[in-house]
C-alpha positions as CSV (number, residue, x, y, z in Angstrom):
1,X,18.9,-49.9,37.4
2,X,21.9,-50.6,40.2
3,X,23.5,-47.5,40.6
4,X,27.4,-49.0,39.5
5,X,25.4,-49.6,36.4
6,X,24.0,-46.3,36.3
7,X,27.4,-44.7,36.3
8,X,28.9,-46.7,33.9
9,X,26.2,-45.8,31.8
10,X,26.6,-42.0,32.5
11,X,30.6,-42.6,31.5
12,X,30.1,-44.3,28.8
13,X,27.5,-41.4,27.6
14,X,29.6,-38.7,28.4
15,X,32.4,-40.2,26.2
16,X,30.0,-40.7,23.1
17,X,28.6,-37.0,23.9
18,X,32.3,-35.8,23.4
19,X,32.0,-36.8,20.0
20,X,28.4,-36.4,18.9
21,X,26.5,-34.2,16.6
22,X,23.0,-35.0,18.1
23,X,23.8,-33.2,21.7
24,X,24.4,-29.8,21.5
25,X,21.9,-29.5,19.3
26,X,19.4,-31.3,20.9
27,X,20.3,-29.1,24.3
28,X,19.9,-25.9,22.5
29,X,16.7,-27.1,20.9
30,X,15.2,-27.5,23.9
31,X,16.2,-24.2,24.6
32,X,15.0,-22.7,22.2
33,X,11.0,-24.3,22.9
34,X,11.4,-22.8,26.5
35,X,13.0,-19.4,25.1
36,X,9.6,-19.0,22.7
37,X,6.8,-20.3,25.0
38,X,8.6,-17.4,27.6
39,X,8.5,-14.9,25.0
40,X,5.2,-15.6,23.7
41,X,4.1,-15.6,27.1
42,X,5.6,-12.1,28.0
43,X,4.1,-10.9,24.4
44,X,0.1,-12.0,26.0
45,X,1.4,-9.9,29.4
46,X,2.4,-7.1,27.7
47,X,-0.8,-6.9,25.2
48,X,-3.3,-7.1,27.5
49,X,-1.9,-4.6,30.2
50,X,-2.0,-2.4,27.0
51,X,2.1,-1.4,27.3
52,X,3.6,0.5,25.0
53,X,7.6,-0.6,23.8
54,X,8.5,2.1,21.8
55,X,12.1,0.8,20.3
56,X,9.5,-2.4,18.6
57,X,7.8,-1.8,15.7
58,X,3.9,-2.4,15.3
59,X,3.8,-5.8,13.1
60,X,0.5,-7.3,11.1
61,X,-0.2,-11.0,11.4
62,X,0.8,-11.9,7.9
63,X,4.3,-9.6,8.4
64,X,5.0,-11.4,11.5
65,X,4.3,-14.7,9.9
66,X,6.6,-13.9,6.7
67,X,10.0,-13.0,8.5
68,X,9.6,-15.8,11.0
69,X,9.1,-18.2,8.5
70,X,11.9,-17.0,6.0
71,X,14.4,-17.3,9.1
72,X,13.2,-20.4,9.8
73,X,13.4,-21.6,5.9
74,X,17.1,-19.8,5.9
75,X,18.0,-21.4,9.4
76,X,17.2,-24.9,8.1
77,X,18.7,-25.0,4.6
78,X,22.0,-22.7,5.7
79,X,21.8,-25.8,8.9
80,X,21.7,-28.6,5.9
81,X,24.4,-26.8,3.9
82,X,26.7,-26.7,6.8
83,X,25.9,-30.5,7.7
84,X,26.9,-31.5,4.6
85,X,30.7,-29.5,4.7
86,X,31.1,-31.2,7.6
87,X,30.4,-34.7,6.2
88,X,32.4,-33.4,3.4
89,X,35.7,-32.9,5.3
90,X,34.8,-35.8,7.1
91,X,35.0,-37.8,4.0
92,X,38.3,-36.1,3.0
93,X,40.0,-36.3,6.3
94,X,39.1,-40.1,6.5
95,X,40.5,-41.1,3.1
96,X,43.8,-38.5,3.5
97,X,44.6,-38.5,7.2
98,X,43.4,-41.7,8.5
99,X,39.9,-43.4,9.6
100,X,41.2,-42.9,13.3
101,X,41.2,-39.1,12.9
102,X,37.1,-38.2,12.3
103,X,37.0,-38.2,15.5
104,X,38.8,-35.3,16.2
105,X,36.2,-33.4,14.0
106,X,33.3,-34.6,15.7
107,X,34.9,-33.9,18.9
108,X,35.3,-30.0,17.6
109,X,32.8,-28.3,19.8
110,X,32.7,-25.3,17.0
111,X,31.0,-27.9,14.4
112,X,28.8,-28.7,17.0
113,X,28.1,-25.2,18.4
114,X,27.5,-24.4,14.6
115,X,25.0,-26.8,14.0
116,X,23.6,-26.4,17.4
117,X,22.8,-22.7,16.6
118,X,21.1,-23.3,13.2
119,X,18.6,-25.8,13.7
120,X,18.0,-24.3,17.2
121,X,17.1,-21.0,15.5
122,X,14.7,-23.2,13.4
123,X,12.8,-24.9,15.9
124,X,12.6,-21.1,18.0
125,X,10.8,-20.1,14.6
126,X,8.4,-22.8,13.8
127,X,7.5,-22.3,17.7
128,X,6.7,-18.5,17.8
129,X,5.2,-18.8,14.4
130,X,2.4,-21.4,15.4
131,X,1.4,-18.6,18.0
132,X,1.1,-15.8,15.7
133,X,-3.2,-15.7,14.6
134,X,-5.2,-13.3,13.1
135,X,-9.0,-12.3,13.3
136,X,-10.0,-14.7,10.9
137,X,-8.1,-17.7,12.5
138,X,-9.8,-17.4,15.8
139,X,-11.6,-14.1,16.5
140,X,-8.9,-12.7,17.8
141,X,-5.7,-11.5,16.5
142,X,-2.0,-11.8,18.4
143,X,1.3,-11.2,16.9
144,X,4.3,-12.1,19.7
145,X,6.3,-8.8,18.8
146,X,9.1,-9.3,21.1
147,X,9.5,-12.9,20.1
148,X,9.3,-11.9,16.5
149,X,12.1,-9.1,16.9
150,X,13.7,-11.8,19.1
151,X,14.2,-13.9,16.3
152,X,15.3,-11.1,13.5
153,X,18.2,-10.5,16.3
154,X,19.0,-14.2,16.2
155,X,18.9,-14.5,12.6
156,X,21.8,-11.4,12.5
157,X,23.7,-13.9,15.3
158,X,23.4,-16.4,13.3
159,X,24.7,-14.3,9.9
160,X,28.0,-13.6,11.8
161,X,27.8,-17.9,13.3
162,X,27.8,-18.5,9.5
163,X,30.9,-16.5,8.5
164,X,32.7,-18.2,11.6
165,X,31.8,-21.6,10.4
166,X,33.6,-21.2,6.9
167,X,36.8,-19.3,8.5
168,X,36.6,-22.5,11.0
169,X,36.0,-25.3,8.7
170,X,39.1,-24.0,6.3
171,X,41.0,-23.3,9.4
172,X,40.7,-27.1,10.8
173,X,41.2,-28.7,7.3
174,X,44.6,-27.7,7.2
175,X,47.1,-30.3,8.1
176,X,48.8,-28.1,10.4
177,X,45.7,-27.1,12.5
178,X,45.2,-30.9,12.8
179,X,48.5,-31.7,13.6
180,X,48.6,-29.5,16.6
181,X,45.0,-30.7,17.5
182,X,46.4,-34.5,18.0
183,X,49.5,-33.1,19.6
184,X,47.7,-31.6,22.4
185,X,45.6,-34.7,23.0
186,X,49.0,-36.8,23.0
187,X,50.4,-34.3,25.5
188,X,47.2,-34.2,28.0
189,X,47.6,-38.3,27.7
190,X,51.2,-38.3,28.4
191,X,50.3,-35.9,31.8
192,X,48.2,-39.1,32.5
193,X,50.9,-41.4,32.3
194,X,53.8,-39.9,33.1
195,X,55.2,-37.5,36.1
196,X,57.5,-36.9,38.6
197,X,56.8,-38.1,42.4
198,X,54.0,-36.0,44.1
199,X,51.3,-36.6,46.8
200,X,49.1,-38.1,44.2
201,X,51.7,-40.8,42.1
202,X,54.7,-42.8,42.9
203,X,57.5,-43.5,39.9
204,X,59.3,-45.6,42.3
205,X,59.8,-48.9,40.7
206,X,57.8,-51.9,42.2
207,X,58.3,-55.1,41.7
208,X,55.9,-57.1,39.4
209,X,52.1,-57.3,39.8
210,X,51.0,-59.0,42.5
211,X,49.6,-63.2,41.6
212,X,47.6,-63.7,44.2
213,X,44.2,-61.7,44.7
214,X,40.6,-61.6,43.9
215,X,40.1,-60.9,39.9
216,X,37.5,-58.5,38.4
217,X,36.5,-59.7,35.1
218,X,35.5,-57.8,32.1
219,X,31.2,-57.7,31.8
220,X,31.0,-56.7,28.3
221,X,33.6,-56.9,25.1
222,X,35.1,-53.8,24.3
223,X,37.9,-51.3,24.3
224,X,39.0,-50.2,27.8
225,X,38.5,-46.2,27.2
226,X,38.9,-44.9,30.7
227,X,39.8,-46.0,34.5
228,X,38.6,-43.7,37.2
229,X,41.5,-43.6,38.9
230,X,40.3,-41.5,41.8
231,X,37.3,-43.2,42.3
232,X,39.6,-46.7,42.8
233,X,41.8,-45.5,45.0
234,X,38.7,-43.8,47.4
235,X,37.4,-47.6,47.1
236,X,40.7,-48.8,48.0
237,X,41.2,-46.5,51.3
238,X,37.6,-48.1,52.6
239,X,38.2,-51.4,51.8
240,X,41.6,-51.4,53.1
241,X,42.8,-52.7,49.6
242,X,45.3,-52.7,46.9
243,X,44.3,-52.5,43.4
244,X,46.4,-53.8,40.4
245,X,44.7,-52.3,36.8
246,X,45.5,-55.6,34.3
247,X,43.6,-53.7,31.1
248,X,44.7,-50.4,30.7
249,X,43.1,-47.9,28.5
250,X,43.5,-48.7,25.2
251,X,43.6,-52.5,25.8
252,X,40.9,-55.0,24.1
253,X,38.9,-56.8,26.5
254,X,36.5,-60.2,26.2
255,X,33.9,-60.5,28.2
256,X,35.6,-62.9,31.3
257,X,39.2,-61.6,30.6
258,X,40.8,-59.8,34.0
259,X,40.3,-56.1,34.0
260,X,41.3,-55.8,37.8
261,X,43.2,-57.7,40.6
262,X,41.9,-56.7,44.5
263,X,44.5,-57.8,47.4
264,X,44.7,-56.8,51.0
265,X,47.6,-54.8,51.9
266,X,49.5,-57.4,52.7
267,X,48.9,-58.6,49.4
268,X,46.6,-61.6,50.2
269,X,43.0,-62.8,48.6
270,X,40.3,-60.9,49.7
271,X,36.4,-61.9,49.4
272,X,34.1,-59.3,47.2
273,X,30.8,-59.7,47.5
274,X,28.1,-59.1,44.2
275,X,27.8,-55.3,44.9
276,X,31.7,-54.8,45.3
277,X,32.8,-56.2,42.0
278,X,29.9,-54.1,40.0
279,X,31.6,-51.1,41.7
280,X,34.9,-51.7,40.8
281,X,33.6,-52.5,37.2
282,X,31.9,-49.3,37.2
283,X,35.3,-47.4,37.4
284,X,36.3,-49.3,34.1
285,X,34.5,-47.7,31.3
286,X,35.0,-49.7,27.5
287,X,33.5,-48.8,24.5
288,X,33.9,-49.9,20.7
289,X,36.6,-47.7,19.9
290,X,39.6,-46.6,21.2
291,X,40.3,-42.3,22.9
292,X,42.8,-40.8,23.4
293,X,41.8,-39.2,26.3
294,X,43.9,-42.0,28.8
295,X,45.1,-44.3,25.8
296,X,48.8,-42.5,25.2
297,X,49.6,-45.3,22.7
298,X,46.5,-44.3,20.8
299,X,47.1,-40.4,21.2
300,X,50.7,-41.3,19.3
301,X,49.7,-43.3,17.3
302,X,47.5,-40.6,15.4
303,X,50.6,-38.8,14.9
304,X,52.7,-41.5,13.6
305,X,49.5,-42.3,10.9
306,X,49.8,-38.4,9.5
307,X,52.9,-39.0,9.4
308,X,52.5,-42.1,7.3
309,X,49.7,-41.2,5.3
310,X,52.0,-38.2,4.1
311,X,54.6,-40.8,2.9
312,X,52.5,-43.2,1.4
313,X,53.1,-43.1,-2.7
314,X,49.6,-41.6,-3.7
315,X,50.0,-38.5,-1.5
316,X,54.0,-37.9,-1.6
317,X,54.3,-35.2,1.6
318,X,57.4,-35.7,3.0
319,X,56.4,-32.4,4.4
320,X,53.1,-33.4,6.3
321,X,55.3,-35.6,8.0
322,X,58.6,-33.9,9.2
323,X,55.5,-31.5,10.6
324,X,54.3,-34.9,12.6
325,X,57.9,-35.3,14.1
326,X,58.3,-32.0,15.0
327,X,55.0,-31.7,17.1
328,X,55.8,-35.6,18.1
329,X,59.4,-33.9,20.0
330,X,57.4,-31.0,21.5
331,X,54.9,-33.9,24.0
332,X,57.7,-36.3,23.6
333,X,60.6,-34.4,24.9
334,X,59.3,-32.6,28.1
335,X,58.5,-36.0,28.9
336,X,61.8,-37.9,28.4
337,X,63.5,-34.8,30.0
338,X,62.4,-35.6,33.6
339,X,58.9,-37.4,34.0
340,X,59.1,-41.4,34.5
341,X,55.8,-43.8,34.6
342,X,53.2,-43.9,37.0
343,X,53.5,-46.9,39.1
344,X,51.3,-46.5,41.3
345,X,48.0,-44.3,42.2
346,X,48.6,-42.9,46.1
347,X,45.9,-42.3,49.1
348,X,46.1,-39.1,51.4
349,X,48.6,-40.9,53.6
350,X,50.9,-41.9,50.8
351,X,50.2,-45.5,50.8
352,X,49.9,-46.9,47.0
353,X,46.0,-48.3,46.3
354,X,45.8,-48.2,43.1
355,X,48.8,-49.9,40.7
356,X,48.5,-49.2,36.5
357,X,50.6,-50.5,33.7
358,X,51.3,-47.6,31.7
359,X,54.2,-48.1,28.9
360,X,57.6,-47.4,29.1
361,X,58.5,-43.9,27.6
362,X,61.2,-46.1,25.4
363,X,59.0,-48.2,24.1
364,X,56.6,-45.1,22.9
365,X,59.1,-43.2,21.4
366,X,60.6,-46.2,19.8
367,X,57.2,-46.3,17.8
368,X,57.8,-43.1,16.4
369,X,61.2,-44.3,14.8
370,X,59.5,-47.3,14.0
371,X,57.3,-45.5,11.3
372,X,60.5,-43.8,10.3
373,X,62.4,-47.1,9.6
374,X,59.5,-48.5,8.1
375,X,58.2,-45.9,5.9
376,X,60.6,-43.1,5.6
377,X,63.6,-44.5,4.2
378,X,63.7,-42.8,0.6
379,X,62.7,-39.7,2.2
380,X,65.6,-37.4,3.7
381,X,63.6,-34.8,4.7
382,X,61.9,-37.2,6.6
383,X,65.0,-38.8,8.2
384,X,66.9,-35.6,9.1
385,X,63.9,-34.4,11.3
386,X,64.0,-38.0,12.5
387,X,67.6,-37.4,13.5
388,X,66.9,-33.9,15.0
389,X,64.4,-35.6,17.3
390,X,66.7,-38.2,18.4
391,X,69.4,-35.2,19.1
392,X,67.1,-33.4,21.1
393,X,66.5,-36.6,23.4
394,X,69.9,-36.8,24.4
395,X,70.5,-33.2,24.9
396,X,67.6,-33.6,27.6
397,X,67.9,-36.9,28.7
398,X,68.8,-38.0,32.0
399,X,71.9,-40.7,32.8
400,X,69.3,-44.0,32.3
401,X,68.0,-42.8,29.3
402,X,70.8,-41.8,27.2
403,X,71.9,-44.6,25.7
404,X,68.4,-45.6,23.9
405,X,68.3,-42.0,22.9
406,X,71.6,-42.5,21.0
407,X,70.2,-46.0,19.7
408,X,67.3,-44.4,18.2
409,X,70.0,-41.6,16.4
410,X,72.3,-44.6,15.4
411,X,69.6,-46.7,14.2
412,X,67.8,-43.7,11.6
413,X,71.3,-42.9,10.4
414,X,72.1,-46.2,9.6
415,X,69.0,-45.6,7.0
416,X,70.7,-42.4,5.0
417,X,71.8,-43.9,1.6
């Protein structure tokens, strides 16, 4: 395999591993074989130098063999009990919240851990116990006592992993605890997008993409779920080249439609050979979903779809929400306040190599009061936060921005019966 194949690969692994159930545990069950042959292994050191470990008590074959195969027994079914609360709430969540918003549950790295430490426990068991023989299996009897008390201390662990599961799973259920989950996603993605002139971005206005240059085109169908930004503009600086992103994150791309634009820095055509276009298409990951890890329409969006589903007639929560707004204002605001778009991705030296297309900070929050106009017009309670959120945009924003933030307030009032 070409190594820009390689490490599109590795990205697009790491992003499925984000919201996996199969890796954690599959890491700690690894563990757990290496933790038991080491034991077992110090237990056959330990017995035939004779040593003495006065704090472990003497065990027979057949005791030995019980309590590592009732914590194994316990590990697995309490393991398939928590599986299937998770699936549970994953059901709920789905037919409540919104299809979009599973992930975040499969993302939590507490379910994972959970499950991680369960069936890891198991497999530690079944492992120990295979070594465990008596004088009539063999000839020879052996009984791993320090793995065996090993696993009695992981069983306790895993008693108090089992109490944090339940406090956990009813913790993230709530609405709320959601909520604020999506709302920290939305304001990481909005750092993405969004700042104030540094050594790293520019805000300054430019003038429209460039026509003229050398495209990339898309290798595979998909959603475009990252760009590695740094990696494009170190490309850039060797090349000597300017790089125009024409699929953001978030965007849906057919195989042969333009993910990237390469110029010169006078903006003319340059020639890429075979190995330079699979590097630049390794620095565009897609996938058959959309993240909101660099896709800030995607990471509001989920907001504006609790806020939604709360409205819709079966569910009635004007509530669920006004709570949606409210945590919308705390990423929004900040970011209206002083914060315009990144235009353009700088080099050490302050020269722009790498130029994206993020959205307009209008147009986002005009999606919010979209939703509001759409589906919140018999609801006051809904509309009042609405207006509290437009209020707060013009307290904070700047002279270019306070006229659409008084559009916004005009426009919700205009819904009041």
């Amino acid at each position: 395999m070409r190594p820009e194949r390689l490490v599109v690969s590795v990205q697009a692994l790491a992003l499925r591993i984000r919201e996996s159930f199969w890796f954690l545990p599959a890491v700690f069950g690894l563990g757990a074989i290496v933790l038991a042959e080491v034991l077992v292994a110090v237990d056959r050191v330990v017995i035939d130098h004779g040593i003495q470990i006065a704090v472990l008590d003497a065990l027979s074959a057949s005791g030995g063999r019980s309590i590592l195969t009732t914590i194994g027994t316990a590990m697995l079914t309490v393991a398939g009990t928590s599986f299937s609360i998770t699936i549970s709430v994953l059901a709920t969540t789905s037919s409540t919240y919104g299809p979009r918003l599973v992930r975040n549950f499969m993302a939590d790295r507490a379910n994972q851990l959970v499950l991680a430490v369960f069936t890891s426990t198991f497999v530690y068991a079944v492992v120990v116990l295979r070594s465990v023989h008596t004088d009539v299996d063999d000839g020879t009897a052996f009984v791993p006592v320090i793995a065996v008390h090993v696993a009695v201390l992981i069983g306790l662990v895993d008693v108090a992993v089992l109490v944090f599961f339940i406090h956990h799973i009813a913790s993230s259920v709530q609405i709320t605890s959601l909520q604020k989950r999506v709302q920290v996603e939305l304001a990481a993605a909005l750092d993405e997008a969004f700042a104030t002139d540094d050594d790293r971005v520019s805000t300054t206005p430019r003038s429209s993409s460039v026509a003229l240059g050398t495209t990339i085109r898309a290798g595979e169908d998909g959603y475009v779920q990252s760009v590695a930004w740094r990696r494009l503009v170190r490309w850039a600086v060797d090349q000597h080249a300017v790089v125009d992103v024409r699929a953001m994150p978030g965007r849906h791309v057919l195989r042969g439609d333009p993910v990237l634009v390469v110029t010169t820095e006078a903006g003319e055509r340059v020639d890429l050979d075979d190995r330079a276009v699979r590097q630049l298409r390794a620095c565009v990951t897609t996938g058959t979903a959309r993240t909101p890890y660099q896709d800030v329409r995607f990471a509001l969006q989920q907001l504006v779809e609790i806020a939604v589903r709360g409205l819709a007639s079966g569910t009635n929560d004007p509530y669920t929400a006004v709570g949606a707004l409210e945590l919308a204002s705390a990423a929004l605001v900040p970011t209206w306040r002083d914060r315009a778009t990144v235009t353009a991705c700088l080099d050490d030296d302050g020269v722009a190599r790498v130029l994206p297309h993020w959205p307009e900070i209008e147009d986002l929050v005009g999606t919010v009061f979209d939703g509001v106009a759409t589906y919140g017009q018999e609801h006051p309670l809904v509309l009042t936060a609405a207006v509290d959120l437009a209020r707060r945009l013009q307290d904070d924003a700047p002279r270019s921005r306070r006229d659409a933030a008084a559009e916004f307030e005009d426009r919700v009032r205009a819904l009041f019966p």
